[in-house]
LOGU-682021 format. One line per field, with one value per residue (C-alpha): residue in one letter; x, y, z; residue number from 0. Coordinates in nm, 3 decimals. Example, Ala and Ser with C-alpha at 12.3 -4.5 7.8 and 13.67 -1.06 7.14 Angstrom:
2
residuo <- c(A; S) $
c1 <- c(1.230; 1.367) $
c2 <- c(-0.450; -0.106) $
c3 <- c(0.780; 0.714) $
num <- c(0; 1) $
This chain:
313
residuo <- c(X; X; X; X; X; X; X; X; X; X; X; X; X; X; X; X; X; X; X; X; X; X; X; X; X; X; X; X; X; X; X; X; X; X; X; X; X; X; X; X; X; X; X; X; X; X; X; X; X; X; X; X; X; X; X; X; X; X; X; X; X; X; X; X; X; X; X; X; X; X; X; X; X; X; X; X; X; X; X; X; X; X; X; X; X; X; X; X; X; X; X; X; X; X; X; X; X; X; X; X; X; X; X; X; X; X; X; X; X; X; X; X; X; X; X; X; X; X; X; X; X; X; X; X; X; X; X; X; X; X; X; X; X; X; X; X; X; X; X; X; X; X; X; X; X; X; X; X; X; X; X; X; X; X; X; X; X; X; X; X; X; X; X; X; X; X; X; X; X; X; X; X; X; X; X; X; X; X; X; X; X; X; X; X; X; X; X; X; X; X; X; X; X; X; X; X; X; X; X; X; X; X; X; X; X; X; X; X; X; X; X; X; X; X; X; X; X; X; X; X; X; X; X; X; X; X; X; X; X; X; X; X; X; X; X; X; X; X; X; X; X; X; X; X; X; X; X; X; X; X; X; X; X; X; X; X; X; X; X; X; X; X; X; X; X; X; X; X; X; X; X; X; X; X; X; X; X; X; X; X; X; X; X; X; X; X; X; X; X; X; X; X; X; X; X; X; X; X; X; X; X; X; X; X; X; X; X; X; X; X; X; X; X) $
c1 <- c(-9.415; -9.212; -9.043; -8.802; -8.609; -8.458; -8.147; -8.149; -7.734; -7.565; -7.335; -7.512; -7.932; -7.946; -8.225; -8.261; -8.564; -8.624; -8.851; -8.997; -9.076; -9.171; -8.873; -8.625; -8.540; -8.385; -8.244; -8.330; -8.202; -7.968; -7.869; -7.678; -7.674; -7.395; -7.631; -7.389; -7.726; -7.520; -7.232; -7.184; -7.449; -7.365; -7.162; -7.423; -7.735; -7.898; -7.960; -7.857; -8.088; -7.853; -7.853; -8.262; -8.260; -8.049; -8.238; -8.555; -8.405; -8.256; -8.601; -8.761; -8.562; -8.583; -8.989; -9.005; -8.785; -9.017; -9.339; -9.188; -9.064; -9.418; -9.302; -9.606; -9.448; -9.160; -8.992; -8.789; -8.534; -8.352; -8.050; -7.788; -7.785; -8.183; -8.195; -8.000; -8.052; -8.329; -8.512; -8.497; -8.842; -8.937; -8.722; -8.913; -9.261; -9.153; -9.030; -9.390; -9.540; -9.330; -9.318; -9.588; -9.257; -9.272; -8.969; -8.871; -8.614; -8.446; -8.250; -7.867; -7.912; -8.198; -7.933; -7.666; -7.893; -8.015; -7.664; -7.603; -7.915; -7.734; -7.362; -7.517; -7.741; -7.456; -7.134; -7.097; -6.986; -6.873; -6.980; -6.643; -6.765; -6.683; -6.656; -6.915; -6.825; -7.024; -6.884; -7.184; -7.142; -7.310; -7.216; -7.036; -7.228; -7.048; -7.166; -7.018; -7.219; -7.195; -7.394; -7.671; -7.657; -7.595; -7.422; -7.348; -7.419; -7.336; -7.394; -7.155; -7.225; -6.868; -6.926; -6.692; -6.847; -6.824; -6.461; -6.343; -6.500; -6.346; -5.966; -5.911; -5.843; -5.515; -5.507; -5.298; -5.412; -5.117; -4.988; -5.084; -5.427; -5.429; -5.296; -5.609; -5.829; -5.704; -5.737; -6.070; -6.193; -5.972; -6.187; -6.508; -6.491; -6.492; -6.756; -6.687; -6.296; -6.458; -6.705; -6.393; -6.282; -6.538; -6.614; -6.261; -6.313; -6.028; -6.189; -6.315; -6.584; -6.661; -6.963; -7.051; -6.851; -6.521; -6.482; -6.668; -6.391; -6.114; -6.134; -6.212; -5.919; -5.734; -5.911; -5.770; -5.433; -5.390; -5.627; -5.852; -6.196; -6.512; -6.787; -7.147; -7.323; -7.041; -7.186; -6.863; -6.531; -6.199; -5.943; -5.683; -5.531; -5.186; -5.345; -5.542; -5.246; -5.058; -5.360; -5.389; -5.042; -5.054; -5.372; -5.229; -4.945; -5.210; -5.400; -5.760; -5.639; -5.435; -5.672; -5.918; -5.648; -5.613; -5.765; -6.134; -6.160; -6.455; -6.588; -6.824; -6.577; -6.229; -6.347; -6.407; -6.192; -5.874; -6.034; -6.221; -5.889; -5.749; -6.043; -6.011; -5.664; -5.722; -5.941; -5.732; -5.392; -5.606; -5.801; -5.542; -5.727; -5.634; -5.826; -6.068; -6.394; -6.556; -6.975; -7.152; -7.474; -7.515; -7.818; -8.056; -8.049; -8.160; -8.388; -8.564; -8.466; -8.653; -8.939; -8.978; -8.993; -9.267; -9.464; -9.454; -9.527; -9.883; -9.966; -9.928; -10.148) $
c2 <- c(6.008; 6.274; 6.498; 6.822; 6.930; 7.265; 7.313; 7.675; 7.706; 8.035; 7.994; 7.764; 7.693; 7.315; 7.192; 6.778; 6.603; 6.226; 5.934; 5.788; 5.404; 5.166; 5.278; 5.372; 5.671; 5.776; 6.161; 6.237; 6.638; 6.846; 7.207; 7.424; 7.765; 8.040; 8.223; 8.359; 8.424; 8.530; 8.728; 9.099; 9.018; 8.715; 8.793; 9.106; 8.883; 9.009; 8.886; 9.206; 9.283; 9.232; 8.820; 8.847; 8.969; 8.683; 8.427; 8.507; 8.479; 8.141; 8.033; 8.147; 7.941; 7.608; 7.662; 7.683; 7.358; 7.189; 7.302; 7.177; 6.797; 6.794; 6.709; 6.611; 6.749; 7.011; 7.051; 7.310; 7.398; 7.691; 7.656; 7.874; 8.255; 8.198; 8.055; 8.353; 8.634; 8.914; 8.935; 8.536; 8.519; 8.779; 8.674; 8.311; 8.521; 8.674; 8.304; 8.207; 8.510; 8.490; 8.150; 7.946; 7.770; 7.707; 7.682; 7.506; 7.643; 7.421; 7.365; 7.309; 6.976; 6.892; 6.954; 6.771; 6.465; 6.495; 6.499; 6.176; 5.982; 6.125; 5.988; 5.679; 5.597; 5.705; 5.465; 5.225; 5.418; 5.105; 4.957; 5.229; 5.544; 5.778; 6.182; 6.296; 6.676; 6.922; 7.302; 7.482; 7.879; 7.937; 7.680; 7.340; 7.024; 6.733; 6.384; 6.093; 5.769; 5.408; 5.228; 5.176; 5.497; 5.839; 5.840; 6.220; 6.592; 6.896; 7.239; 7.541; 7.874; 7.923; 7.826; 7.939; 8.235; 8.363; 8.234; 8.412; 8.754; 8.697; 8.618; 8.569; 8.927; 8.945; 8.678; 8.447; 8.410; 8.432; 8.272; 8.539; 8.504; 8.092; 8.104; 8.315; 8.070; 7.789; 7.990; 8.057; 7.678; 7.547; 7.784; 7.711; 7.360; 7.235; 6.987; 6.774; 6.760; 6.600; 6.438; 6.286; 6.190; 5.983; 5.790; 5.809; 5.809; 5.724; 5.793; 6.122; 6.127; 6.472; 6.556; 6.843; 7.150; 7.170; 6.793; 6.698; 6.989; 6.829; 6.519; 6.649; 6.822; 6.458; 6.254; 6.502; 6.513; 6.141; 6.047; 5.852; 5.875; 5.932; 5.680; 5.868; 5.679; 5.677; 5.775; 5.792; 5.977; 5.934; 6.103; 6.010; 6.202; 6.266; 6.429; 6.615; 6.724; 6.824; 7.006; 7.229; 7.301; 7.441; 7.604; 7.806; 7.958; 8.126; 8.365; 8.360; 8.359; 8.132; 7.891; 7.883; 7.763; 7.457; 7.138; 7.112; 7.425; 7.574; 7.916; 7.828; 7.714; 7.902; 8.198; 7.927; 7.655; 7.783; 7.853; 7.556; 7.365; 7.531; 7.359; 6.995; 7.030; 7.123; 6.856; 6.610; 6.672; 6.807; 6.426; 6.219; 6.082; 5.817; 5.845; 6.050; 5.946; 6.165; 6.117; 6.211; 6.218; 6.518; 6.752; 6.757; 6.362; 6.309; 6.554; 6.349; 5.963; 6.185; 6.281; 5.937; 5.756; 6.022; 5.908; 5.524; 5.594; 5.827; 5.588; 5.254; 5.423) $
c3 <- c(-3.750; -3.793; -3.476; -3.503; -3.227; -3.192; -2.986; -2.909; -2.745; -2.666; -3.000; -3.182; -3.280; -3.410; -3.580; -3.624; -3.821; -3.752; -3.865; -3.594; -3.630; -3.369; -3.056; -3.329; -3.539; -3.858; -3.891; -4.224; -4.204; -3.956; -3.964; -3.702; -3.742; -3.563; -3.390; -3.096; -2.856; -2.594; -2.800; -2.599; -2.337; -2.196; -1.838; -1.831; -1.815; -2.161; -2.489; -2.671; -2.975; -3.253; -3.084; -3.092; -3.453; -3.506; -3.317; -3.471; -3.864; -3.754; -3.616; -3.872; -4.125; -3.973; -3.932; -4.358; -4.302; -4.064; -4.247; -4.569; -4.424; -4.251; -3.899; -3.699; -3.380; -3.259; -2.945; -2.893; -2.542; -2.435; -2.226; -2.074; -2.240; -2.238; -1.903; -1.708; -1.956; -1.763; -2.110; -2.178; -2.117; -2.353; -2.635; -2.591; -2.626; -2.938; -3.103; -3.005; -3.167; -3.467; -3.521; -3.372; -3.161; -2.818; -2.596; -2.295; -2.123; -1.971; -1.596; -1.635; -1.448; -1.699; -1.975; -1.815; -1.832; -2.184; -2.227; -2.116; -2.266; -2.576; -2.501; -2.410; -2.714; -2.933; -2.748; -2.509; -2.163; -2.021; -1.663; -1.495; -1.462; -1.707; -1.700; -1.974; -2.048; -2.286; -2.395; -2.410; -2.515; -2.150; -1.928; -1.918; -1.827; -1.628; -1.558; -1.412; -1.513; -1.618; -1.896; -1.667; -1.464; -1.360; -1.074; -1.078; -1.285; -1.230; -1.474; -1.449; -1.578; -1.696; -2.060; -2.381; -2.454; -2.131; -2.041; -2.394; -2.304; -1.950; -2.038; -2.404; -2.464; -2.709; -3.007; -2.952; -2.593; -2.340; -2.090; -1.796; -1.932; -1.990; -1.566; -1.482; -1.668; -1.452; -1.184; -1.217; -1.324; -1.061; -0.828; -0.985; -1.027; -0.646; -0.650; -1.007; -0.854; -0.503; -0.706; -0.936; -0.610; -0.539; -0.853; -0.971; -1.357; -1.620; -1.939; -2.044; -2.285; -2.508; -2.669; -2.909; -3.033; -2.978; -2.933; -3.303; -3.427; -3.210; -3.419; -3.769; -3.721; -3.583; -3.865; -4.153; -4.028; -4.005; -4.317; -4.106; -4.307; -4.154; -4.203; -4.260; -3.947; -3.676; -3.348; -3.198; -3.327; -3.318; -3.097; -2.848; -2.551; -2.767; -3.012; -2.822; -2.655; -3.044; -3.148; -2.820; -2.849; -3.218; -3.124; -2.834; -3.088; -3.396; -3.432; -3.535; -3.892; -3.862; -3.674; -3.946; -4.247; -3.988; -4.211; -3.973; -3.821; -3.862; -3.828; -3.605; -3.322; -3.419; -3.194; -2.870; -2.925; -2.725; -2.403; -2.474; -2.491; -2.196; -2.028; -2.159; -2.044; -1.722; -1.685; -1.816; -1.586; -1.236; -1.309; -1.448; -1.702; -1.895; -2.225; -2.429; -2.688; -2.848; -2.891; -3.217; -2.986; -2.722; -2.580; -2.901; -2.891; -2.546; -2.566; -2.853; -2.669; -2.371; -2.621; -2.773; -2.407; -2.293; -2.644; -2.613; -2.268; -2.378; -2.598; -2.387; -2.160) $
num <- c(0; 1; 2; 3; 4; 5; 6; 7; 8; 9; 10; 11; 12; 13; 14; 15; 16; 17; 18; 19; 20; 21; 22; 23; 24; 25; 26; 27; 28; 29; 30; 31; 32; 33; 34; 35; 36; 37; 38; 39; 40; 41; 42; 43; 44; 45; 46; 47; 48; 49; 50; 51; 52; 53; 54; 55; 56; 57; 58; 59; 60; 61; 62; 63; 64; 65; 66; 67; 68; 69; 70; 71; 72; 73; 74; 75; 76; 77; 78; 79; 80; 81; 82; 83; 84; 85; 86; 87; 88; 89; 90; 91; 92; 93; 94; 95; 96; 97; 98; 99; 100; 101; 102; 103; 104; 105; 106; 107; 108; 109; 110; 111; 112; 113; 114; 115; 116; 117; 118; 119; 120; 121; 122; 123; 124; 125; 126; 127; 128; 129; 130; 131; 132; 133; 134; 135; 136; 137; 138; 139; 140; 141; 142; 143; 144; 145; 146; 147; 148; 149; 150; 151; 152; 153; 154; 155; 156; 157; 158; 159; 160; 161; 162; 163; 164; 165; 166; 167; 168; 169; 170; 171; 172; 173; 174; 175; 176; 177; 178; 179; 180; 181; 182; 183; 184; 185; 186; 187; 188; 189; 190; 191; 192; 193; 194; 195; 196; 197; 198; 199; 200; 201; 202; 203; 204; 205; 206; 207; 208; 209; 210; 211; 212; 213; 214; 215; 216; 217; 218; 219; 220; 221; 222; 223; 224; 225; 226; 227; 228; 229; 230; 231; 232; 233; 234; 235; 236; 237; 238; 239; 240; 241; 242; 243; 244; 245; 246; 247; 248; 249; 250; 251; 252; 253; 254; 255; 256; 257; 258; 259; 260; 261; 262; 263; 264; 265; 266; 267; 268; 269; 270; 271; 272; 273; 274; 275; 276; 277; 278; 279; 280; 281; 282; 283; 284; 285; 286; 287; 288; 289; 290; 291; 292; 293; 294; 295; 296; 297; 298; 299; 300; 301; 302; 303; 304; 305; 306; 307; 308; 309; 310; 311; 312) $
């Protein structure tokens, strides 16, 4: 059998294709696309119509794809500019009427744990619990959890696209506006910090976006070469540290001649960073991993349980 999911996120739409055999799966295409859903309308609770026209070309793209690799069945979620945008309900009716696709949008705390079905197929989280963090455009997922559990998740609506149009506004970003950042997430962020001191995690694990950037751009400057089915990349928490430091001193420009920038994440990734750093010194964490796996997995692991289940019964 073949299943496509559809990852509709406030900068990027993802589209995965997988051979489904027996409880295991094979992708055999993936595509993301720089949609920006939630570019201009984001912290106004609208999906402006420039982001629709946009949406709708994407989605109309990866349904030639599907029709041509014959996928037997598509799922498709929504998640944060969708979710809180006034016309996210009409924008879904339109995908429906234009493509035949329906979407699920989805709850931030149903994100936050197809988030961590992902992480956890793709590394071994270890029997300590671990902070599991994912950048979304929209909002920023959190989950503290073991191999065999989640022990807690949280969504924020504080994502990169809105922190950028909140503070980022000179290139490079300064250091007034990097304090009122921290400000704000310290604010913000009240329950994961009592949450943290609960389950006291050491090891910060990064999924999707800026993270998969983070260690292109470590793996390039160090030569380290990257093997085609790794489900976990490298980085560590001193070059994490090297890389935010450079990033904080260039301009867009400049950003993008970095070896593993992409366009796709040069306009997020210092805010972004700002974030992983606060993180890191407020927690005092102790090391970082980077998963190859994030939302679009689960979702599938999710979609392949519900199957077997159907079918056992």
């Amino acid at each position: 059998m073949r299943i496509a999911v559809i990852d509709m996120g406030t900068n990027t739409f993802h589209l995965i294709l997988v051979e489904v055999a027996n409880d295991d799966f094979r992708i055999v295409f993936r595509e993301k696309v720089a949609v920006k859903i939630g570019e201009k309308g984001i912290n106004h609770g609208m999906i402006t119509d420039e982001a629709i026209g946009r949406a709708l070309k994407t989605l109309k793209h990866f349904k030639e794809i599907i029709e041509k690799e014959k996928a037997d069945q598509v799922f498709a979620t929504a998640t944060s500019a969708i979710r809180n945008a006034h016309n996210g309900n009409d924008l879904v009716q339109k995908i429906k009427d234009q493509t035949g696709i329906e979407t699920r949008i989805i709850s931030g705390l149903q994100e936050a744990e197809y988030i961590y079905y992902g992480v956890k197929r793709a590394l071994p989280i270890g029997k300590m619990p671990a902070l599991i963090m994912d950048i979304g455009g929209g909002s920023i997922e959190f989950i503290i959890g073991t191999d065999s559990e989640i022990l807690w998740k949280q969504s924020f609506e504080i994502g990169g696209q809105r922190m950028v149009e909140k503070f980022q506004k000179s290139d490079p970003i300064t250091n007034e506006q990097i304090t009122s950042l921290k400000g704000y997430l310290k604010e913000n962020l009240e329950e994961l910090f009592e949450a943290c001191t609960t389950f006291h995690p050491k090891t910060l694990i990064g999924s999707s976006g800026t993270f998969d950037t983070l260690s292109d751009i470590y793996r390039l400057t160090n030569g380290i070469e990257k093997a085609e089915e790794e489900t976990e990349y490298p980085l560590t928490l001193e070059a994490f540290e090297l890389i935010y430091s450079d990033l904080l001193l260039k301009t867009r420009a400049q950003r993008l001649e970095i070896p593993g920038m992409i366009p796709l994440r040069v306009d997020m990734i210092v805010v972004a960073c700002v974030l992983i750093d606060f993180i890191i010194s407020q927690l005092s964490l102790e090391n970082i991993r980077v998963s190859a796996y994030a939302l679009k997995e689960g979702v599938l692991l999710s979609t392949l349980h519900s199957l077997k289940k159907e079918s056992a019964s």
